[in-house]
TORGU-710952 format. One record per residue: x, y, z of N, C-alpha, C in turn; residue in one letter. Coordinates in steps of 0.02 Angstrom, whole numbers, plus 32768, in hexadecimal, padded with zeros to 4 digits. Layout:
N
XYZXYZXYZa/...
//
This chain:
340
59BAC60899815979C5F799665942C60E9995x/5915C636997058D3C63E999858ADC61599ABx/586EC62E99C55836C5E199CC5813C5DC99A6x/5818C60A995457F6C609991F5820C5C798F8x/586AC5BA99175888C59D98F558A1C5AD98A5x/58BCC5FE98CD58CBC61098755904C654989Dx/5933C64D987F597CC67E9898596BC6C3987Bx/5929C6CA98585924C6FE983258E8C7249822x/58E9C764982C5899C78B982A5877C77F9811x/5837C76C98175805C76997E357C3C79297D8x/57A5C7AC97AF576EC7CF97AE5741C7DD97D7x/572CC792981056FFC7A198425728C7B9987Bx/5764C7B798785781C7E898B0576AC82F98C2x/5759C83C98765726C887988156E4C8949889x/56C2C84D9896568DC84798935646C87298D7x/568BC86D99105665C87299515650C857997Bx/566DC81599735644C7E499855676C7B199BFx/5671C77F99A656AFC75899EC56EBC75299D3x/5701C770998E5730C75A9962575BC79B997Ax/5724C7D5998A5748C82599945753C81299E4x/5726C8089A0A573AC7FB9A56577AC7E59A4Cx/5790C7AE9A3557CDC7939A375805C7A99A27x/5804C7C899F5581CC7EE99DD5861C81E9A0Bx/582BC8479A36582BC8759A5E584AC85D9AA7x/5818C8159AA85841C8069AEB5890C7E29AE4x/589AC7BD9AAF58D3C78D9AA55909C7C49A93x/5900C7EF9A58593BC8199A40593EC8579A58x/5908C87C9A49590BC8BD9A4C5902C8CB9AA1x/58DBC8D09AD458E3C8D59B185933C8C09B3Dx/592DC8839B38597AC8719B5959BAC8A59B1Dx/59BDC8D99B1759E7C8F29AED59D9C9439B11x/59A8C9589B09598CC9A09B0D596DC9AA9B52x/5955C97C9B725949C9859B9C593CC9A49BDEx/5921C9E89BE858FFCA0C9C2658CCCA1C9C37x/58C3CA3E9C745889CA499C9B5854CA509C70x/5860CA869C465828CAA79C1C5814CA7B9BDEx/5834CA689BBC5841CA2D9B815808CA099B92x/5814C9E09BE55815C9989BEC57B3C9999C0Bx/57B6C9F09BFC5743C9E49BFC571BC9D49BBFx/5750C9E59B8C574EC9D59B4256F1C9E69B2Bx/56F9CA1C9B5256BFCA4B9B4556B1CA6A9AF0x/568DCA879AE3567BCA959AA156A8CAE09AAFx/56B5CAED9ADB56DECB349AEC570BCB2D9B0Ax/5754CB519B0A576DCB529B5B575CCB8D9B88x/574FCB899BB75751CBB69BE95783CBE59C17x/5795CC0B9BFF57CACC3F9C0C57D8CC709C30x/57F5CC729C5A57D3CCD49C87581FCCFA9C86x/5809CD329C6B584DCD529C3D5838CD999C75x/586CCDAD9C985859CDE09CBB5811CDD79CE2x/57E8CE0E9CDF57B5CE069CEF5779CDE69CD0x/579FCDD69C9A5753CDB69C5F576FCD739C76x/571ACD629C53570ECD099C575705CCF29C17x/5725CCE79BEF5722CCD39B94571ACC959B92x/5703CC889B4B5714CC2B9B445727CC4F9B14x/5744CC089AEF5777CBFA9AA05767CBBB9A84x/5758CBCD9A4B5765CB8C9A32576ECB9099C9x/5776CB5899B5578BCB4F99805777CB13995Ex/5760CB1899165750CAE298F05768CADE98ABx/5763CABD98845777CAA8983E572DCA97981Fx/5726CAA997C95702CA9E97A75715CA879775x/56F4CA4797585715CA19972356D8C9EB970Fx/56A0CA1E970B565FC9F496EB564EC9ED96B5x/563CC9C696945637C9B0965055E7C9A2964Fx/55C2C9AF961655D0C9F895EF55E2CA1F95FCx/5600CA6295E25611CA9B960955CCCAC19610x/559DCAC995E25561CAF495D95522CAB595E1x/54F1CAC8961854CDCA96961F5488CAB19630x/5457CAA39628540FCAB4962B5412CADE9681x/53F7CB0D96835418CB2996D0544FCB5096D4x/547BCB5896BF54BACB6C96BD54F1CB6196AAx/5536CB7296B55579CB3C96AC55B3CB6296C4x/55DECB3796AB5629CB2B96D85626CB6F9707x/5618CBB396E35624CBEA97075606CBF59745x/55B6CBEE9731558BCC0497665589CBC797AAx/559ACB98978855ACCB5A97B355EFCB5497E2x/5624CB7797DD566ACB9697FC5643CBCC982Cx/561ECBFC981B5617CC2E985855E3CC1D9883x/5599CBF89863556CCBE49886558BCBA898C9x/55B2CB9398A755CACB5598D85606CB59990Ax/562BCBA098F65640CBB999315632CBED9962x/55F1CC06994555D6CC23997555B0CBF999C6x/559ECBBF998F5564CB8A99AE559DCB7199E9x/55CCCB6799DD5604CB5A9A0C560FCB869A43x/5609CBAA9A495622CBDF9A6B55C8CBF09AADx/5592CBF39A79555ECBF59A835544CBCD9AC3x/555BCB7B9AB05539CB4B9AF0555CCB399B21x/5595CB6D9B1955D3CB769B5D55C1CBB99B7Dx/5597CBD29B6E5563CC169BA75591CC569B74x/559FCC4B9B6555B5CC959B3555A3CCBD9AFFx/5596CD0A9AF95591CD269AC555DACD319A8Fx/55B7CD1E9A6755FFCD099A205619CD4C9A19x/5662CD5F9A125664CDA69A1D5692CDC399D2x/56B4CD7E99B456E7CD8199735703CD459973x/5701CD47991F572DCCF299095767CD1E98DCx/57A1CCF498EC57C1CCD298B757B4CCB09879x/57D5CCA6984857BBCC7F9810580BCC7697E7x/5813CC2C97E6583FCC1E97A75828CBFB9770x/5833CC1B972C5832CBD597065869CBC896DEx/5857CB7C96CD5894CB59969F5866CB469666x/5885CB73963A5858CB7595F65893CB5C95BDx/587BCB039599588CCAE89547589ACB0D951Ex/58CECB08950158DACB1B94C158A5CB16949Bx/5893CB4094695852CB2E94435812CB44945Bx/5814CB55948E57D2CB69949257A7CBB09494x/5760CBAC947C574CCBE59444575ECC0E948Dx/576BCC5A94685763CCA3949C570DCCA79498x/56DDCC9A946E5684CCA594765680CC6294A2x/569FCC2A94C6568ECC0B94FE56A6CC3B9522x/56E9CC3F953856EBCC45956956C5CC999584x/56C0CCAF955956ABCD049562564ECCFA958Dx/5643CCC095735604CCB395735619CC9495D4x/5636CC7795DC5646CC56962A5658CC839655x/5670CCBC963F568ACCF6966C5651CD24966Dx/562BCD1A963E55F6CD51964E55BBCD219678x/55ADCCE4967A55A4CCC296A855C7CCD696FDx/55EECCD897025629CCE7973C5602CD2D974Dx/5612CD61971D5608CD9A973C55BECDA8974Fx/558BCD9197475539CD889755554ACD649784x/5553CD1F978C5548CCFE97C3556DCD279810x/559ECD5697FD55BFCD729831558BCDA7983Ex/556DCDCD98125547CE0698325509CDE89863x/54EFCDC1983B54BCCD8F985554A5CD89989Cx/551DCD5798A15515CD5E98F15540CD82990Cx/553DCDBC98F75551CDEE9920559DCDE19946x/55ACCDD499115600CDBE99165631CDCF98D1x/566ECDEF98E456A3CDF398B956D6CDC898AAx/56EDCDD498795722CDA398555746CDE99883x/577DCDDB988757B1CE0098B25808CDE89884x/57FACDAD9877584CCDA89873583BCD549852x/5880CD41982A586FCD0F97F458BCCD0897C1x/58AFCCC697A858EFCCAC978658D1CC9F9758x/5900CC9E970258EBCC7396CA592BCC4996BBx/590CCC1496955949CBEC968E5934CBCC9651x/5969CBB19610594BCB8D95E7597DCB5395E1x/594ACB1B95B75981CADA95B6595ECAC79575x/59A1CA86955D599ACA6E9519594CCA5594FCx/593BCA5A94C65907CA4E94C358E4C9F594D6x/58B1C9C594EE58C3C993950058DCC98B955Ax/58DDC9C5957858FBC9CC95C558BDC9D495F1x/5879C9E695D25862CA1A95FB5813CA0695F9x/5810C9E295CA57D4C9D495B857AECA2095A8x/57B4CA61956E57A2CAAF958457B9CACD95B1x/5797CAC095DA5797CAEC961F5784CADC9660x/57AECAE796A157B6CAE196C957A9CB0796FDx/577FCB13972D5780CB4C97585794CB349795x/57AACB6897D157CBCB6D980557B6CBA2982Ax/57A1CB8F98635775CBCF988E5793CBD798DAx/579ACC0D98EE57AACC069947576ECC459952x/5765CC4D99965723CC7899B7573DCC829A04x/5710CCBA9A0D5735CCCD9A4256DDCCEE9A4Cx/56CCCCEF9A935698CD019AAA569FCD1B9AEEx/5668CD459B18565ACD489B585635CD439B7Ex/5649CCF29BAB562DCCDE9BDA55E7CD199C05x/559BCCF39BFD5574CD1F9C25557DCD149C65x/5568CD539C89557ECD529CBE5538CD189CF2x/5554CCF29D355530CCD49D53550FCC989D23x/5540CC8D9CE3552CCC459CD1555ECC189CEAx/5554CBDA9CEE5584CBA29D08555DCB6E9CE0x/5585CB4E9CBE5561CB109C845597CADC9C98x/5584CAA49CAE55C1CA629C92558DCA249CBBx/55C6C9FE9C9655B7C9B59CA955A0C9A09CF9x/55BDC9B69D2B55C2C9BA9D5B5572C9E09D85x/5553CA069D595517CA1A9D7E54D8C9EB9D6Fx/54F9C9C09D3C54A4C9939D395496C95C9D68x/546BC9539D5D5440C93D9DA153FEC90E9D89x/53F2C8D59DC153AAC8C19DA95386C8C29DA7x/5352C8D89D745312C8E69D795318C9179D49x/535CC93F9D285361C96D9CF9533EC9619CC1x/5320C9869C9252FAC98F9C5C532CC9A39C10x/5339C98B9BF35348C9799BA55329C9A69B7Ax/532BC9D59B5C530ACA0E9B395339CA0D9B0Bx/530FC9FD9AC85336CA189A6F530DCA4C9A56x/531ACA889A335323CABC9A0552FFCABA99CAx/52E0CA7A99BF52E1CA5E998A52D7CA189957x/52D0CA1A991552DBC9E398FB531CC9CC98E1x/531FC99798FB5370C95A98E75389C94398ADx/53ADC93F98A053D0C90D985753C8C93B981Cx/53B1C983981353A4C99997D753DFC9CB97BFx/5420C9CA97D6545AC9D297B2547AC99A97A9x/5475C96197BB54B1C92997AF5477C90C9764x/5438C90F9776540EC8E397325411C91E9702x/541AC94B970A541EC98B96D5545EC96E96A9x/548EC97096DD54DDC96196A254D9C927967Fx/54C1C8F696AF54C6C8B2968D54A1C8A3964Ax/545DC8BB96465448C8B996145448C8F095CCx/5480C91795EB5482C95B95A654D6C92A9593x/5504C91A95C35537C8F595B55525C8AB957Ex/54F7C89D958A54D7C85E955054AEC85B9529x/54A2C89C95375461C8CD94F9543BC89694EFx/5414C895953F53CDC86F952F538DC8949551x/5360C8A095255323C8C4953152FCC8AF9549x/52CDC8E8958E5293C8CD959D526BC8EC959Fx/5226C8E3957B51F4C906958351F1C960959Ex/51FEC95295D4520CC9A496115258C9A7960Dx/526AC9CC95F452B4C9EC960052CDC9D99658x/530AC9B8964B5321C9D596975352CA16969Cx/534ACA2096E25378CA6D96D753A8CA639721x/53CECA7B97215403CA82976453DCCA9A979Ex/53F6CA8D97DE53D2CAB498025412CAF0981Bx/5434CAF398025472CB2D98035465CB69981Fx/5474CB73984B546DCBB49871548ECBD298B7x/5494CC1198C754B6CC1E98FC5486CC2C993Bx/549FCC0999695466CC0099B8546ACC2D99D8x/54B5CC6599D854BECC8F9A185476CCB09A29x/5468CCC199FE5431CD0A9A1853E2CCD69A37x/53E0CC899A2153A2CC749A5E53CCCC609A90x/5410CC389A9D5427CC149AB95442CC599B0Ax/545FCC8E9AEB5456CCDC9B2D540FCCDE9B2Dx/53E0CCEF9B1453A0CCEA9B335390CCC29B7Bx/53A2CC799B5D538CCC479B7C53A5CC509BBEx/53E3CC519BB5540FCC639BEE540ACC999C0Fx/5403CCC29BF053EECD059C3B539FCD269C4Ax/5380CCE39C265336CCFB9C48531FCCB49C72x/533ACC939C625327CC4B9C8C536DCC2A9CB3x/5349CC1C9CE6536BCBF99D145378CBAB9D0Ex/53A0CB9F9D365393CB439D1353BCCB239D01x/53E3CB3D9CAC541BCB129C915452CAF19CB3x/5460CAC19C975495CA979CC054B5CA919C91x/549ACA759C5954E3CA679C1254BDCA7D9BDBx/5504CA859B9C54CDCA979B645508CA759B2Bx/54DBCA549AFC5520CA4D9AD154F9CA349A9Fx/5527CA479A535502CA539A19550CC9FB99E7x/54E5C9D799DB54DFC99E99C854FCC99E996Fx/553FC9B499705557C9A5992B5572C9679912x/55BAC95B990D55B1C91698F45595C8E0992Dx/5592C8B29912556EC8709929551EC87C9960x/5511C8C3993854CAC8D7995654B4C8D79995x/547BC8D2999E5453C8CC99FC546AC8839A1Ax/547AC84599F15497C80B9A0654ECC8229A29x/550CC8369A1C5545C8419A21553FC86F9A5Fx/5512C8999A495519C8E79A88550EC8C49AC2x/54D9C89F9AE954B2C87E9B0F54EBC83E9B2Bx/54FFC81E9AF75531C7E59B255559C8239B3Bx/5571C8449B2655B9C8769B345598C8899B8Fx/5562C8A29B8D5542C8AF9BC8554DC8849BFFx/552EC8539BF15517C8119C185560C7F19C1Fx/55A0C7EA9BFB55E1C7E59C0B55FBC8179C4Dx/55F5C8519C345632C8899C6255F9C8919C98x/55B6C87F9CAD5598C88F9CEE5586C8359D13x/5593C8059CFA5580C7CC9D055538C7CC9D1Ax/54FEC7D89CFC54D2C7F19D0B549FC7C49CC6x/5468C7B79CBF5448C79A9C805414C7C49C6Ax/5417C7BC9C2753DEC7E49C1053A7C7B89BDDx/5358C7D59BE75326C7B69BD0531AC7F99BA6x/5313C7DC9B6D52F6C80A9B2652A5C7E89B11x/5276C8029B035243C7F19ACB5236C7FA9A89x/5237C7C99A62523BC7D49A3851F2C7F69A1Dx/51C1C7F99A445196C82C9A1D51A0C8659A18x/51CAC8839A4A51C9C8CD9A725207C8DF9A41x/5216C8B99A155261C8E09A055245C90199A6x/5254C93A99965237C96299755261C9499932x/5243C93098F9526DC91798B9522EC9239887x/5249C941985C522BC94B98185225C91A97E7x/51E0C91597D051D3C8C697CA51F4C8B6977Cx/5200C8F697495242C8ED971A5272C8C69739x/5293C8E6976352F5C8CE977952E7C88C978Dx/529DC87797BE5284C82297C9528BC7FB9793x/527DC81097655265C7E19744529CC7D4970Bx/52C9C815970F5302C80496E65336C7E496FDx/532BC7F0974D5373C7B797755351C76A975Fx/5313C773976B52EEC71D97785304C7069725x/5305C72996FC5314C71B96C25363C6F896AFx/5386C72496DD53CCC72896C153EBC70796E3x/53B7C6E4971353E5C6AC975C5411C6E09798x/5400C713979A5407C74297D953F7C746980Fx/5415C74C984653E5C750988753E1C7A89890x/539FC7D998A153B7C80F98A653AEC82998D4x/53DBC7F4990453F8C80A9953541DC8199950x/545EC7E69913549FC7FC990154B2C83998D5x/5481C84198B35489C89998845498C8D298AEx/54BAC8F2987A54D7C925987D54A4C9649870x/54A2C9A098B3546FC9E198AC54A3CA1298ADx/54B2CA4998A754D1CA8F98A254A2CACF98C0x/545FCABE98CE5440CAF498ED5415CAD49919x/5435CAB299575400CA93998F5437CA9499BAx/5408CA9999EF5444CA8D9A4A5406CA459A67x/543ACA3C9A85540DCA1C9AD25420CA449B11x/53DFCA3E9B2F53FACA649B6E53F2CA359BA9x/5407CA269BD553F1C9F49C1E53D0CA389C3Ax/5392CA389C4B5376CA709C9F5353CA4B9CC2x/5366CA819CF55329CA5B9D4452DDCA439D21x/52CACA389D355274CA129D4C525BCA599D52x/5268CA799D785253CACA9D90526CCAF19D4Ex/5287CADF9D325297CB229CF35282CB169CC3x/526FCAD59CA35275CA9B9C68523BCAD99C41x/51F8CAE89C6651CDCAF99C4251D3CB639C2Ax/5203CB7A9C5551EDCBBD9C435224CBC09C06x/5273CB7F9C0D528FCB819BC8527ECB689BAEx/5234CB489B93521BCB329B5F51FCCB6A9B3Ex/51D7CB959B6251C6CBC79B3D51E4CC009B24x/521DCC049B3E523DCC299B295264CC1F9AE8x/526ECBE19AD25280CBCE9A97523BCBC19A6Fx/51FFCBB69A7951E8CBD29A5451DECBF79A3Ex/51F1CC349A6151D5CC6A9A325203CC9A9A25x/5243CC639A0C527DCC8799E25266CC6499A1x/528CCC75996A5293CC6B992552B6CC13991Fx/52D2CC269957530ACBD6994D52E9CB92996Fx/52B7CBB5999752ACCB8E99D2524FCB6899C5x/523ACB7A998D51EECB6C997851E8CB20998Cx/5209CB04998951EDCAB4997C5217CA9A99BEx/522CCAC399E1523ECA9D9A2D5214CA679A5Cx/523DCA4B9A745229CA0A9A9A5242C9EF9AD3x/5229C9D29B095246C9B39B375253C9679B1Fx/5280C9489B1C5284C9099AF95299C8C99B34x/529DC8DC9B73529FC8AC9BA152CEC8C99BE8x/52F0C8949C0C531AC8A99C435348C8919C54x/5377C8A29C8253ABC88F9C985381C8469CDBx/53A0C8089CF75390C7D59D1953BEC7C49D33x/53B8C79E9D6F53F0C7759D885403C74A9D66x/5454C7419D6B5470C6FF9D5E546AC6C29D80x/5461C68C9D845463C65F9DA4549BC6329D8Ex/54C9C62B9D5254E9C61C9D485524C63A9D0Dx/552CC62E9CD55537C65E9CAB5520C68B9C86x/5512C6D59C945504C7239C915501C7029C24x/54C9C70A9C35549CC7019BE25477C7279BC9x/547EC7269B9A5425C74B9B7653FEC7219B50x/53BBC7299B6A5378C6F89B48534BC72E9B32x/5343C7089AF65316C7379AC052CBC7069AE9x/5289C71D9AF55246C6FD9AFE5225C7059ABAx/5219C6D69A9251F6C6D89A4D51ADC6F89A4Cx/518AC71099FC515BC71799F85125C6D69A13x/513DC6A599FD5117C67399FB5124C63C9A4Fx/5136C6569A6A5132C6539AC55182C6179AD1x/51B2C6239AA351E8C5EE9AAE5221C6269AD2x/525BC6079AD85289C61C9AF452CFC6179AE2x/52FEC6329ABE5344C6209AB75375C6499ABBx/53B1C6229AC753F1C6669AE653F8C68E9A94x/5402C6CA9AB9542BC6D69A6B547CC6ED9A7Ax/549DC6CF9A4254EBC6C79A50551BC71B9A3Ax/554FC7159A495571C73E9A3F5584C72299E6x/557CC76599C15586C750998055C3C725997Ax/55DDC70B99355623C7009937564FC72E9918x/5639C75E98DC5638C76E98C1564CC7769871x/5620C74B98525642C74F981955F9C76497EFx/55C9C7839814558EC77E97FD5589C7C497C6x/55A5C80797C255A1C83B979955E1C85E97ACx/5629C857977E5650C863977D564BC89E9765x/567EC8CB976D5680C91497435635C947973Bx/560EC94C977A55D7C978978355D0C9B09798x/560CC9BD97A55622C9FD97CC5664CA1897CCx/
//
């Protein structure tokens, strides 16, 4: 028996949240367990001969498949690029499997692959190699995607847990919550006024910018499930270190506000597909601010707070608009199942 008190998987296990921590630490770690595994980085880090590669691999199983912004397809390559991206690497070729239902139309799926093949030119990455597989109808929910990536490490970057520091600066890409409130509300087909749209997209080409024109970075990692709440404890866990966020400084589109505030959401815990956080020095914070502005991806960038001492247990405190103060928790996750 777990400490969910249940012998058996449940939905927020995929959530991202403390349900996935556990997950990872109770079954899957004590099983698989090594050096490289156990940084449980958005990449692994590899040095194959003379190269320095990362790797990594994800699954897609988002519901809807087609969603304001994009879908299942463009959402499989954007999100393994983004992987590969905030581990210092240019994305160099994916893999791709899918496990495609009985029953389902060839004008979907023709329509998801031509998704695939745009989003690959896009980012300047190839499908290289790939499996199909089909199962009974009822197995699959449609369609299923399966991605691995393979990139190369820039040279004279060094990113991890281990370089942050206090007094570091908190920098997002962006506005928050507008792929997890995108699904949720096309999944319950409820309308608002302003369309929401995904923020779906591939980072490599600001995220190498960032990296080989500015100095500075210490970590970078892309806030998918269980959102900037999740990314931030994950931080403040593996460096024992605390972090202070503002909630004015943090960039949200006052649609996705008002549709979490609606829907009983927090959208700390949402889910983005085209945002990083970065930790940099005090000394760098400002020339990579501008430099994401004046990419395509990077318009609405922000410094949203800093890394602090612990004095006791390594936390994160959101500082309110309205001059209050409260921790914000590690999701649990059962908050937007199947978003990715």
């Amino acid at each position: 028996m777990t400490t969910t008190g249940t012998d058996r998987i449940l939905l927020a296990h995929g959530g991202g949240g403390q349900l996935t921590e556990e997950l990872l630490r109770d079954h899957i770690l004590p099983r698989l367990n090594n050096d490289v595994l156990a940084e449980l980085g958005d990449s692994a880090n590899l040095t194959v001969g003379s190269k320095s590669l990362c790797f990594t691999t994800d699954s897609y199983v988002v519901k809807p498949l087609f969603f304001n912004g994009g879908d299942i397809g463009k959402l499989a390559v954007c999100g393994t690029v983004n992987d590969l991206a905030v581990a210092g690497a240019k994305p160099v070729a994916l893999a791709m499997s899918m496990i495609i239902e009985e029953g389902f139309e060839f004008a979907q799926l023709e329509k998801i692959l031509a998704s695939i093949g745009e989003g690959a030119r896009q980012n300047d990455v190839a499908i290289v190699t790939g499996d199909t597989k089909t199962v009974e109808a009822g197995s699959a929910d449609k369609i299923f995607i399966n991605t691995a990536g393979i990139g190369v490490r820039l040279g004279g970057v060094d990113l991890g847990f281990d370089k942050i520091a206090v007094g570091d600066k908190i920098l997002i890409n962006g506005t928050i919550g507008d792929h997890g409130m995108t699904i949720i509300s096309q999944r319950e087909d409820i309308k608002f006024q302003s369309q929401l749209s995904s923020d779906c997209a591939g980072l490599a080409s600001l995220t190498c910018r960032l990296l080989q024109e500015s100095g500075g970075i210490r970590f970078m990692r892309d806030p998918t499930r269980g959102g900037l709440a999740a990314t931030l404890n994950e931080i403040a866990k593996a460096t024992g270190l605390s972090i202070e966020i503002r909630e004015a400084d943090i960039p949200i589109n006052p649609v996705v506000q008002a549709a979490a505030d609606m829907l009983g959401f927090d959208v700390l815990n949402i889910a983005n597909e085209g945002k990083f956080v970065a930790i940099v020095s005090s000394e760098a914070v400002d020339s990579c601010l501008e430099i994401c502005r004046d990419h395509p991806l990077g318009k609405e960038a922000n410094v949203i707070g800093q890394v602090t001492e612990s004095t006791d247990t390594p936390s994160v405190e959101l500082a309110t608009k309205i001059g209050g103060r409260r921790i914000v928790q590690m999701p649990y996750g059962r908050e937007l199942p199947r978003i990715c």
